[in-house]
C-alpha positions in Angstrom: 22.9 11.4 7.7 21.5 10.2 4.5 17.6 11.0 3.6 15.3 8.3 2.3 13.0 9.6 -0.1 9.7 7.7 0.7 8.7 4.9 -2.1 4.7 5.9 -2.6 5.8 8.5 -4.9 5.2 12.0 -3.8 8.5 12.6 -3.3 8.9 13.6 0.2 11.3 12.2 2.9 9.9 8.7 4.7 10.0 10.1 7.5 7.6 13.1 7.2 6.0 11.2 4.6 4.4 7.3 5.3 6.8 6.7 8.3 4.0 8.4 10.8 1.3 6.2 9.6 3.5 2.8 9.2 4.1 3.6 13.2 0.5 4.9 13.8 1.2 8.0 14.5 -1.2 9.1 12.5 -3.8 7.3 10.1 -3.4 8.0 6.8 -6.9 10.6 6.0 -7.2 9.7 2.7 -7.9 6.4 0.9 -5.3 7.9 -1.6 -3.0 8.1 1.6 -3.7 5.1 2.4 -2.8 3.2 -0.4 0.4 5.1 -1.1 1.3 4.1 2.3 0.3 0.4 1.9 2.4 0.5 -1.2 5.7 1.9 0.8 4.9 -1.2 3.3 5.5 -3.8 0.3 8.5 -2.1 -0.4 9.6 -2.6 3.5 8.0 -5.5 3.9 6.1 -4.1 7.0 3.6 -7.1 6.6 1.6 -6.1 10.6 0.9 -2.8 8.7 -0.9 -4.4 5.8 -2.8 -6.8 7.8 -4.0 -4.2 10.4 -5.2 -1.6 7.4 -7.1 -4.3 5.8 -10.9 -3.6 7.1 -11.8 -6.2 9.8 -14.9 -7.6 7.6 -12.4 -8.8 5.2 -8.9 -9.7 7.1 -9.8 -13.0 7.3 -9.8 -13.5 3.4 -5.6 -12.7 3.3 -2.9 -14.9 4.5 -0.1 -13.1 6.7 2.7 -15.8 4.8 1.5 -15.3 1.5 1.5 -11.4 1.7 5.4 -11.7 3.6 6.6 -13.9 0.8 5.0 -12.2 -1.8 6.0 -8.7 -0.5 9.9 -10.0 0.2 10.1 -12.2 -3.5 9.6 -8.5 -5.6 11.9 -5.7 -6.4 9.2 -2.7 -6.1 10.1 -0.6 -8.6 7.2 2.2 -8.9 3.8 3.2 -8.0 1.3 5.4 -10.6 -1.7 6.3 -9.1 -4.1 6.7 -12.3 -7.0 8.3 -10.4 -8.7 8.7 -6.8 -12.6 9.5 -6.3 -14.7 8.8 -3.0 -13.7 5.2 -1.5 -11.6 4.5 -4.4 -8.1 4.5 -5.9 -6.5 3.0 -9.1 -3.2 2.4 -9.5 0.0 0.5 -10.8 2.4 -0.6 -8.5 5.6 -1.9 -11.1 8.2 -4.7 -9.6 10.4 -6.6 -10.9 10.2 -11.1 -9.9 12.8 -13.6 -11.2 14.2 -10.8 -13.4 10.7 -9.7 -15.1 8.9 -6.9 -15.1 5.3 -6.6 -13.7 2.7 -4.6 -13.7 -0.1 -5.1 -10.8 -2.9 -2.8 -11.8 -5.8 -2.9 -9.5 -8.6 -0.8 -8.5 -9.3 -0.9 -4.3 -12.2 0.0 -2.4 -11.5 1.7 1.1 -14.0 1.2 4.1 -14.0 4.8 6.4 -14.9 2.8 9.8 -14.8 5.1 13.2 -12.8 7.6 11.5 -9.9 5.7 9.9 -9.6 4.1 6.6 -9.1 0.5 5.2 -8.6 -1.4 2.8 -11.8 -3.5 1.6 -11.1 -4.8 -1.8 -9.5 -4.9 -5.6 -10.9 -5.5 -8.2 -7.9 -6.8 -10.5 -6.9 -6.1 -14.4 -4.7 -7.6 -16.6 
């Protein structure tokens, strides 16, 4: 049986690793966590798992299609988390679209509403 070594980038198995949270097992306790996890659900295109860790107050504001296709049209290569304080996490997730390499580099805000985390906001840098 062969082992998949989860995407986010702390080099444990899926399975012990995101795999509980992208089948809400567990929530991910951290917005760290949580953005490591929303980052392996790019790579697997688990696009129910991104809208439903998006904070309700701003779910509205992102289009189910646009995240599929956008999710499904990139190699994921990598992701760097440069630092995570309080409610937020910066980071660089690296892919790869129509042969080039990118670099989306944002800085999220995370919402801790009845105990579980979400996903707010970015702010985005070029």
């Amino acid at each position: 049986m062969q082992t998949t070594i989860c995407p986010c980038g702390l080099g444990k198995e899926y399975s012990i690793c995101c795999k509980p949270y992208h089948t809400k097992q567990f929530s991910p306790p951290t917005p760290e966590l949580l953005m490591r996890s929303r980052y392996t659900a790019y790579v697997f295109q688990l696009i129910a798992y991104l809208i439903d860790t998006t904070h309700p107050s701003t779910r509205n504001l992102y289009d189910r299609k646009a995240i599929g296709n956008w999710a499904k049209s990139n190699i994921w290569l990598r992701l760097e988390i440069l630092q995570a304080k309080d409610d937020k996490v910066e980071f660089k997730a690296f892919y790869e679209s129509d042969k080039q390499l990118n670099i989306h580099h944002e800085l999220s805000t995370f919402s801790l509403d009845k105990g579980k985390w979400y996903y707010l906001a970015g702010t985005y840098f070029d």
